[in-house]
Each structure stands twice: as C-alpha cells, then as structure tokens.
PAFIDO-697060 format. One record per atom (N, C-alpha, C, O, CB): x, y, z. Coordinates in Angstrom, 1 decimal, padded with zeros to 4 digits, always signed. Last residue first. Glycine has a CB too. Example, Ala and Ser with C-alpha at 12.3 -4.5 7.8 and 13.67 -1.06 7.14 Angstrom:
{{+012.8,-002.2,+007.1}}
{{+013.7,-001.1,+007.1}}
{{+012.9,+000.0,+007.9}}
{{+013.4,+001.1,+008.0}}
{{+014.1,-000.6,+005.7}}
{{+013.2,-005.7,+007.8}}
{{+012.3,-004.5,+007.8}}
{{+013.2,-003.3,+007.8}}
{{+014.2,-003.3,+008.5}}
{{+011.3,-004.5,+009.0}}
! end
This chain:
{{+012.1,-019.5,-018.8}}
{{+011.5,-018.8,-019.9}}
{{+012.6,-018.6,-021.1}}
{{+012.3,-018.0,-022.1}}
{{+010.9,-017.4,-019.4}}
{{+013.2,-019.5,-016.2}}
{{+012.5,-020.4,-016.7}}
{{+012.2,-020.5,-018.5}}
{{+012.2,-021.5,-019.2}}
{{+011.4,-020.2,-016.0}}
{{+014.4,-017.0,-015.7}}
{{+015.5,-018.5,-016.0}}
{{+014.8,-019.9,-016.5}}
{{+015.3,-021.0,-016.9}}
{{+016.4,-019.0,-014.5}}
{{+012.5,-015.3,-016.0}}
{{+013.8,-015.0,-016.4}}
{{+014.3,-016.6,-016.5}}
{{+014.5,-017.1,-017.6}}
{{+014.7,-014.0,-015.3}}
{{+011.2,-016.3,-013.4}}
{{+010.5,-016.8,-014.7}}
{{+011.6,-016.0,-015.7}}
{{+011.3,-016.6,-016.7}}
{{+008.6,-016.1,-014.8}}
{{+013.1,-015.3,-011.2}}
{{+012.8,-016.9,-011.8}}
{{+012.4,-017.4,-013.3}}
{{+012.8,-018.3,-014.1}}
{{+011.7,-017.4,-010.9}}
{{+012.7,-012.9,-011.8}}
{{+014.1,-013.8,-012.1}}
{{+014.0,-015.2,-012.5}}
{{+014.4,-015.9,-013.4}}
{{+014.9,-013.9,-010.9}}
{{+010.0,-012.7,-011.2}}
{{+010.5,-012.1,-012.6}}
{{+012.0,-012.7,-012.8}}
{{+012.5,-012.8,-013.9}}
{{+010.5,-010.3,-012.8}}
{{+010.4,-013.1,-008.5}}
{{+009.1,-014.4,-009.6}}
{{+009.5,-013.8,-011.1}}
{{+009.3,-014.5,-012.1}}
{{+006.6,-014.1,-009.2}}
{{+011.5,-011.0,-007.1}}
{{+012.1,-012.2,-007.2}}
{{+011.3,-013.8,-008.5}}
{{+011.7,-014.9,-008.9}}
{{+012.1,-012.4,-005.4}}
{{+010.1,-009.2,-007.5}}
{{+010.9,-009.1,-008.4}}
{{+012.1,-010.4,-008.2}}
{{+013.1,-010.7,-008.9}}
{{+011.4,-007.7,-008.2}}
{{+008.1,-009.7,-006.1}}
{{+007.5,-009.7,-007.5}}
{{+008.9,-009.8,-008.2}}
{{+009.1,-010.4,-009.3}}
{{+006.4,-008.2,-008.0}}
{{+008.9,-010.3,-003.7}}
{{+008.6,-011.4,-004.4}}
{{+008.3,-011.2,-005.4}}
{{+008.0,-012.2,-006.1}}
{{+007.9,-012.1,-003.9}}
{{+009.2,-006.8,-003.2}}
{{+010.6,-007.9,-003.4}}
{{+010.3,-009.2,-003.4}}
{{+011.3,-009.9,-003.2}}
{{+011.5,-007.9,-002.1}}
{{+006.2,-006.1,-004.6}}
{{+007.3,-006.0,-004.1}}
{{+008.5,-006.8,-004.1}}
{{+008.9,-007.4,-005.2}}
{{+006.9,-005.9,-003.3}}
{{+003.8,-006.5,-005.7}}
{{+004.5,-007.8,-004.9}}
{{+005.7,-007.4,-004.2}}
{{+006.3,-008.1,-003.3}}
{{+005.1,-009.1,-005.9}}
{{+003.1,-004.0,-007.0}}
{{+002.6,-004.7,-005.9}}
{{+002.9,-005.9,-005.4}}
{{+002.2,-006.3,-004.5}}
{{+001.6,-004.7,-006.1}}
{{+005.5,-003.4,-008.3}}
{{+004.9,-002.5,-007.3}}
{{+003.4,-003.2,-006.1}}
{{+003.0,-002.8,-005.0}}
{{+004.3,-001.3,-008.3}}
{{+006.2,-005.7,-009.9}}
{{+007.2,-005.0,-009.0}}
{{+006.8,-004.6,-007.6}}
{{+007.1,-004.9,-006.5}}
{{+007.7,-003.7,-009.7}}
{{+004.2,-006.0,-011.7}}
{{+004.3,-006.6,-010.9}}
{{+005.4,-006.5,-009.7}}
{{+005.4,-007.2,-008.7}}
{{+004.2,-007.6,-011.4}}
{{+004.6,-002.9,-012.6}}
{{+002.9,-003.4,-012.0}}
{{+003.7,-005.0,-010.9}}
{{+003.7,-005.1,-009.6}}
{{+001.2,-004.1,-014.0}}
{{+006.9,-003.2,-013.6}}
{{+006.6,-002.4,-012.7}}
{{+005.6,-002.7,-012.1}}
{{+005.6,-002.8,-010.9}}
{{+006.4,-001.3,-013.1}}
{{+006.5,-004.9,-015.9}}
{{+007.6,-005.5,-014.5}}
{{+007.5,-004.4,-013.5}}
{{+008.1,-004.7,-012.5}}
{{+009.6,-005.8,-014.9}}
{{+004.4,-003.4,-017.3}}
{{+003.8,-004.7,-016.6}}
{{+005.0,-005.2,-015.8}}
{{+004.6,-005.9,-014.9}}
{{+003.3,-005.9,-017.5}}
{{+006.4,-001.1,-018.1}}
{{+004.6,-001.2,-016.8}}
{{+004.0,-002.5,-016.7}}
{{+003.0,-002.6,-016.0}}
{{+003.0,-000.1,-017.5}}
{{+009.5,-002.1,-017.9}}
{{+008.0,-002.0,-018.6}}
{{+007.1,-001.3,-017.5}}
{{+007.4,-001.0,-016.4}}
{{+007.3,-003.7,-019.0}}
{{+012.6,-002.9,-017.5}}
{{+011.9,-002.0,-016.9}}
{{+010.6,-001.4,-017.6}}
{{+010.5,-000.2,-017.8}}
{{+012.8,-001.2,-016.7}}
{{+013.7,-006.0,-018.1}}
{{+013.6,-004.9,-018.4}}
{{+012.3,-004.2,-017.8}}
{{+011.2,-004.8,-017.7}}
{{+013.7,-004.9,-019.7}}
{{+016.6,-007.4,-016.5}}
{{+014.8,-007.6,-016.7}}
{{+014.6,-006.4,-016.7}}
{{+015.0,-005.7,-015.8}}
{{+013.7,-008.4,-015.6}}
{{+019.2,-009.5,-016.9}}
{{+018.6,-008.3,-017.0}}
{{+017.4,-008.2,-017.1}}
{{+017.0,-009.0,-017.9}}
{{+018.9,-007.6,-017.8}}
{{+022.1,-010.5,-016.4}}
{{+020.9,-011.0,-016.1}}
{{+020.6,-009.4,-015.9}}
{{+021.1,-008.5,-015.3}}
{{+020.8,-012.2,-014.9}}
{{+024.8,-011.4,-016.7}}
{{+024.4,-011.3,-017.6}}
{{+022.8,-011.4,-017.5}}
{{+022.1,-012.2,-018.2}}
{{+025.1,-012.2,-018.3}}
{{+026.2,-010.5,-014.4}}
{{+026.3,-011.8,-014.0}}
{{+025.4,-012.0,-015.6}}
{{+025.1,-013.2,-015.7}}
{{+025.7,-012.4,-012.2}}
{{+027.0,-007.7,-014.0}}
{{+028.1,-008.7,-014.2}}
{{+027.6,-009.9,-014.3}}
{{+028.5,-010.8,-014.2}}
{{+029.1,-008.8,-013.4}}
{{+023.9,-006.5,-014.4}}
{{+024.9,-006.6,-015.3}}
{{+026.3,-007.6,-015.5}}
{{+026.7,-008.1,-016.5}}
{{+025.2,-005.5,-015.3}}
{{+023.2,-007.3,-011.8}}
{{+023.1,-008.5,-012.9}}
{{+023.7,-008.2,-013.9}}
{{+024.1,-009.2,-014.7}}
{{+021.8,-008.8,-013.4}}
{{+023.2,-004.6,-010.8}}
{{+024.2,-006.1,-010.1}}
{{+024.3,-006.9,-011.4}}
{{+025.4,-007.1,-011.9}}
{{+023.3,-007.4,-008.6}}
{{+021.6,-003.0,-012.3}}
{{+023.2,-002.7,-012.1}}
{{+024.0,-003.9,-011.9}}
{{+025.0,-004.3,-012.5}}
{{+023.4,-001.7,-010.7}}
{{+019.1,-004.9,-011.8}}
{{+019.9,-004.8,-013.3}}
{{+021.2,-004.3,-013.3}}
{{+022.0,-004.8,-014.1}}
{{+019.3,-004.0,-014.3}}
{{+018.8,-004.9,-009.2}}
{{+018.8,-005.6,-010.0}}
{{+019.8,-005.6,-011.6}}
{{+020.7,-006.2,-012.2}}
{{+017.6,-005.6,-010.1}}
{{+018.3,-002.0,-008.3}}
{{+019.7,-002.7,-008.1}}
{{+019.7,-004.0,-009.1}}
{{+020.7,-004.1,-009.8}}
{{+020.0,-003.3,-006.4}}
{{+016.1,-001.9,-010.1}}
{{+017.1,-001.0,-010.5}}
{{+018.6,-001.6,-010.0}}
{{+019.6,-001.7,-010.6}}
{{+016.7,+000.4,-009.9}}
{{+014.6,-003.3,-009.2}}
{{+014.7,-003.9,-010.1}}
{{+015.5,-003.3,-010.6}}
{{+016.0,-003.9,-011.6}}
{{+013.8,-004.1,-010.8}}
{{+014.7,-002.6,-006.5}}
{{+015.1,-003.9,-006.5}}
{{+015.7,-004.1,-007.7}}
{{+016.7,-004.7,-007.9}}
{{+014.1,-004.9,-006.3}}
{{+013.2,+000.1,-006.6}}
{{+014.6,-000.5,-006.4}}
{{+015.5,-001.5,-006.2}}
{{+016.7,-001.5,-005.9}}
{{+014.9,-000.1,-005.8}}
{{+010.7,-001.3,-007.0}}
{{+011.6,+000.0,-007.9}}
{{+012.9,+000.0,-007.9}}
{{+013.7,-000.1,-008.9}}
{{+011.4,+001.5,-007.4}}
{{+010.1,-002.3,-004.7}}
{{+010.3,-003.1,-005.8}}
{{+011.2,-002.3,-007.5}}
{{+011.9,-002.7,-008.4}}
{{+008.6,-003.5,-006.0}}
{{+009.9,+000.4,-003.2}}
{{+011.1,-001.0,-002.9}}
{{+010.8,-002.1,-003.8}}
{{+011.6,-003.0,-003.6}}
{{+011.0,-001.9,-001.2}}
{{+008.0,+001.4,-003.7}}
{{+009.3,+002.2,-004.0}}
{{+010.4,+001.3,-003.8}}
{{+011.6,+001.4,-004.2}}
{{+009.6,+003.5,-003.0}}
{{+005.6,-000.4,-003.8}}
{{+006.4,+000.0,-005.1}}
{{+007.6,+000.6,-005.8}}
{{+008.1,+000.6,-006.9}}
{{+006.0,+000.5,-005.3}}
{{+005.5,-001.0,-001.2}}
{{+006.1,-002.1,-001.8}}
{{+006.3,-001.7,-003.4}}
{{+007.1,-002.3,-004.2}}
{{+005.0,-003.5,-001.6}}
{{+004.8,+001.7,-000.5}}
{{+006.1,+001.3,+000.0}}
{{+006.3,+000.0,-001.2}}
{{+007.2,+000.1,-002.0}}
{{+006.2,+000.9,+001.8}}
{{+002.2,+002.2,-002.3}}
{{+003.4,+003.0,-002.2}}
{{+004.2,+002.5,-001.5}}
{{+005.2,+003.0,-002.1}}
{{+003.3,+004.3,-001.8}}
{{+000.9,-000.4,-000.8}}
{{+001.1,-000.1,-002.5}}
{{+002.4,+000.9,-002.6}}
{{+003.5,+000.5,-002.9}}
{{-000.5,+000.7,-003.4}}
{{+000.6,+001.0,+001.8}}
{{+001.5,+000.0,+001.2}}
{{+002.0,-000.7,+000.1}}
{{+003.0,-001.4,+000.0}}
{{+001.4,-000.6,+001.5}}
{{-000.7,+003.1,+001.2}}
{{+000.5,+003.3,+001.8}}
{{+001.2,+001.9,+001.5}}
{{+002.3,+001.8,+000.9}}
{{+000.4,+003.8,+003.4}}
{{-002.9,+002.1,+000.6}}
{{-002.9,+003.2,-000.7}}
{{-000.7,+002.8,+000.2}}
{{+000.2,+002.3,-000.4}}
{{-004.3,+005.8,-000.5}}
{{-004.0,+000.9,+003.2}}
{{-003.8,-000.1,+002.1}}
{{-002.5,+000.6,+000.8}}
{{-001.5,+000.0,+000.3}}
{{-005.6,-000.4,+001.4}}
{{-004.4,+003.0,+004.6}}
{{-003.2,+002.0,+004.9}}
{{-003.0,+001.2,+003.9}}
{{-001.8,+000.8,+003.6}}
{{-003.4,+001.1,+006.0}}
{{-006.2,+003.9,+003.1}}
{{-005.3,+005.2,+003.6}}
{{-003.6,+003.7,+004.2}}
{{-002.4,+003.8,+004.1}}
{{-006.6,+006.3,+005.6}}
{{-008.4,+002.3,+003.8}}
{{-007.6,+002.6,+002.5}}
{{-006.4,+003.6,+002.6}}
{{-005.7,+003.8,+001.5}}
{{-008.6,+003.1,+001.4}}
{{-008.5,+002.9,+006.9}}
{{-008.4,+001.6,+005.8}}
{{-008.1,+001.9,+004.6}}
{{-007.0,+001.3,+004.3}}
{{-009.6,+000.7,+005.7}}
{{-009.9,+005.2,+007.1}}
{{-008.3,+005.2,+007.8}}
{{-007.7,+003.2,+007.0}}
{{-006.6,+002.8,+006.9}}
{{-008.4,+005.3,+010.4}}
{{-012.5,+005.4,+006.7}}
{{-011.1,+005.8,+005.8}}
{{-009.8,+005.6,+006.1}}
{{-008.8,+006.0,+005.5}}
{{-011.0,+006.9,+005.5}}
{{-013.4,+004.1,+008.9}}
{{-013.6,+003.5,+007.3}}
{{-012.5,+004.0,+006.4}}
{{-011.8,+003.4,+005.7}}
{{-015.1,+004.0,+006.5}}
{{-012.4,+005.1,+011.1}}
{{-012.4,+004.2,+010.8}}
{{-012.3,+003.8,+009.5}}
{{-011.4,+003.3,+009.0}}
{{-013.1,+004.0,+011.2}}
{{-014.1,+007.8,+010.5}}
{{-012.7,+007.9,+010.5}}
{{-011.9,+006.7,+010.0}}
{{-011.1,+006.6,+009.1}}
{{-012.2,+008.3,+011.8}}
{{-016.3,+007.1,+010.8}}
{{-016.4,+007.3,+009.3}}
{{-014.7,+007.6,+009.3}}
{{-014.0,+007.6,+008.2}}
{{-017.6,+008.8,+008.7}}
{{-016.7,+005.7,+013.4}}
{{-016.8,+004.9,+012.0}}
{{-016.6,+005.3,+010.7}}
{{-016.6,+004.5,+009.7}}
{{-017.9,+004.5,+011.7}}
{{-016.2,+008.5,+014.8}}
{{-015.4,+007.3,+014.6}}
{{-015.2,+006.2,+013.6}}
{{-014.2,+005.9,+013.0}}
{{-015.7,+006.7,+015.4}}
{{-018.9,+009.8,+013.8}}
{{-017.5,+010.0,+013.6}}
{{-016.5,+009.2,+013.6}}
{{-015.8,+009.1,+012.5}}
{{-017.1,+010.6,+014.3}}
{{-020.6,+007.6,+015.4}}
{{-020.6,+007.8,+013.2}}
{{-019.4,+008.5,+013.2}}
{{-018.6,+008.0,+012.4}}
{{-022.1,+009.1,+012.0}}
{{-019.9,+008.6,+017.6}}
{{-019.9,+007.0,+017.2}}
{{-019.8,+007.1,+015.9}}
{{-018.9,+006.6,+015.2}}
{{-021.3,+006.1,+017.7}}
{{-020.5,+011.7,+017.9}}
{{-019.3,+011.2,+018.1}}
{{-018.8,+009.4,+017.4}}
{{-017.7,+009.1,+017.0}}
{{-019.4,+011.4,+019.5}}
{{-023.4,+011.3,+016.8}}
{{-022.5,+011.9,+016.8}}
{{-021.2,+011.2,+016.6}}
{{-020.9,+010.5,+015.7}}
{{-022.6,+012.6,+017.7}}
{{-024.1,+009.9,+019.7}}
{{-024.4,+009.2,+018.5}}
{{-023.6,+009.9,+017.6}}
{{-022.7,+009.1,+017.2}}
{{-025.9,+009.1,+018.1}}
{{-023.6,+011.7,+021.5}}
{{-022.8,+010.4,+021.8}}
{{-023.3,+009.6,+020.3}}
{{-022.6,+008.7,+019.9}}
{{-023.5,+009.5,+023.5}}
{{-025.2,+013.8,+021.1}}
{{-023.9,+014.3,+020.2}}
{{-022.7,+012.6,+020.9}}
{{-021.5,+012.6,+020.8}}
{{-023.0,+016.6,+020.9}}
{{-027.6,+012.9,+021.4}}
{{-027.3,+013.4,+019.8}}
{{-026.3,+013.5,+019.4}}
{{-026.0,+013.5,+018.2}}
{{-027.7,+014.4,+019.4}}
{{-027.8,+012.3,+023.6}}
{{-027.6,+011.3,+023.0}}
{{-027.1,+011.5,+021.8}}
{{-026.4,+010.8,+021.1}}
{{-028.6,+010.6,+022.9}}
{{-027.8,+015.1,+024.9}}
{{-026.1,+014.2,+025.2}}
{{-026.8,+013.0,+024.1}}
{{-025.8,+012.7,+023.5}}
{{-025.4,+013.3,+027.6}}
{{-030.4,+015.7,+023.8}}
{{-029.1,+016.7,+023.1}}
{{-027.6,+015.4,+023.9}}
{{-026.6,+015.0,+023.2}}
{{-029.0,+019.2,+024.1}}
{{-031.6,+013.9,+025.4}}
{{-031.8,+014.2,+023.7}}
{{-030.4,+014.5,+023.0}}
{{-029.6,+014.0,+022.2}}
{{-033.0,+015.6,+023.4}}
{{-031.6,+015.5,+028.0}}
{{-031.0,+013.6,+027.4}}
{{-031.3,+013.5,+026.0}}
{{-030.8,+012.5,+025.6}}
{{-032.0,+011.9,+028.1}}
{{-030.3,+018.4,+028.2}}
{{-031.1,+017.2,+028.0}}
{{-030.7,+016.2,+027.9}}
{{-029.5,+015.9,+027.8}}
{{-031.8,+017.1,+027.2}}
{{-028.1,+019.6,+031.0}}
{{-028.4,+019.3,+029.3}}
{{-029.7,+018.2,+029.6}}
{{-030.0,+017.5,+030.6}}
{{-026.7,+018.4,+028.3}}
{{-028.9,+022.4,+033.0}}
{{-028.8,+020.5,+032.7}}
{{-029.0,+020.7,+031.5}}
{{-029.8,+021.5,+031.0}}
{{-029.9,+019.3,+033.4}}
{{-029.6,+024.7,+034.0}}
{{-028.8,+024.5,+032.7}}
{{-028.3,+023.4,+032.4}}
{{-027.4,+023.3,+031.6}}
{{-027.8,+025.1,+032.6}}
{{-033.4,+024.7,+034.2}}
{{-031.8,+024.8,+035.1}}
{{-031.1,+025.0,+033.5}}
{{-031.7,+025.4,+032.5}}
{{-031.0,+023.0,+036.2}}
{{-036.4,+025.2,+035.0}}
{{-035.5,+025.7,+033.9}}
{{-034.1,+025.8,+034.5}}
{{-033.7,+026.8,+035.1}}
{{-036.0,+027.0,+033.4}}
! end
C-alpha cells in the first residue's frame, strides 16, 4: 500500500484529457467559421454603405434589402462586387 497511482486511474484521466481536446477541437471550428460570417458581414455592410455614398456621383445605387445583405454578408467584398456587376448587366 504506497501512494503510486494506479494504471487505471493515469489511463482514466490520459483518456480524459484526449475527449477534452476533441471536444474543444470540435467547437473551436464553428466558433471560426460564426467569426467569419461576422467579419465578411461587417465589411460587406460597409462596402455597400460606401458604395452607395460614392455611387451617388456616379448614378449607381444598390439598394440595401436582406437578400443584398445576405449576399453582402457572406461573400463579402465579392458579393458586393457581383451586385455591381449584375447592376450593369441587368
């Protein structure tokens, strides 16, 4: 009877520790994804906002919906560059 740990109890808390990791892991992936939806939204936001201030002198305007937002916010500065285009196509 010493005070050596068993080999049971170090496997329990090295297995432990391993599912910790993986469960940090797992969430630390949407956690990146959620963040880049929020940046390419706050910078498509303001694209479409400088957008329309600038374009006022040049007669070019794309109105501010939830679908030029949706595609704003997740393409970001190519969403609001494919709404000009399709603007001059259209």
């Amino acid at each position: 009877m010493g005070m050596g740990i068993e080999l049971n109890i170090l496997l329990a808390y090295a297995f432990g520790l391993i599912l910790l990791y993986i469960l940090g892991y797992i969430l630390l992936i949407p956690i990146k994804l959620i963040m880049k939806f929020m940046y390419n939204g706050i910078v498509g936001g303001i694209m479409l906002v400088i957008l329309n201030f600038i374009g006022g002198f040049f007669n070019l305007h794309i109105g501010i919906n939830p679908m030029t937002a949706l595609v704003a916010g997740f393409l970001g500065v190519p969403g609001v560059i494919l709404m000009v285009v399709l603007q001059y196509l259209l």
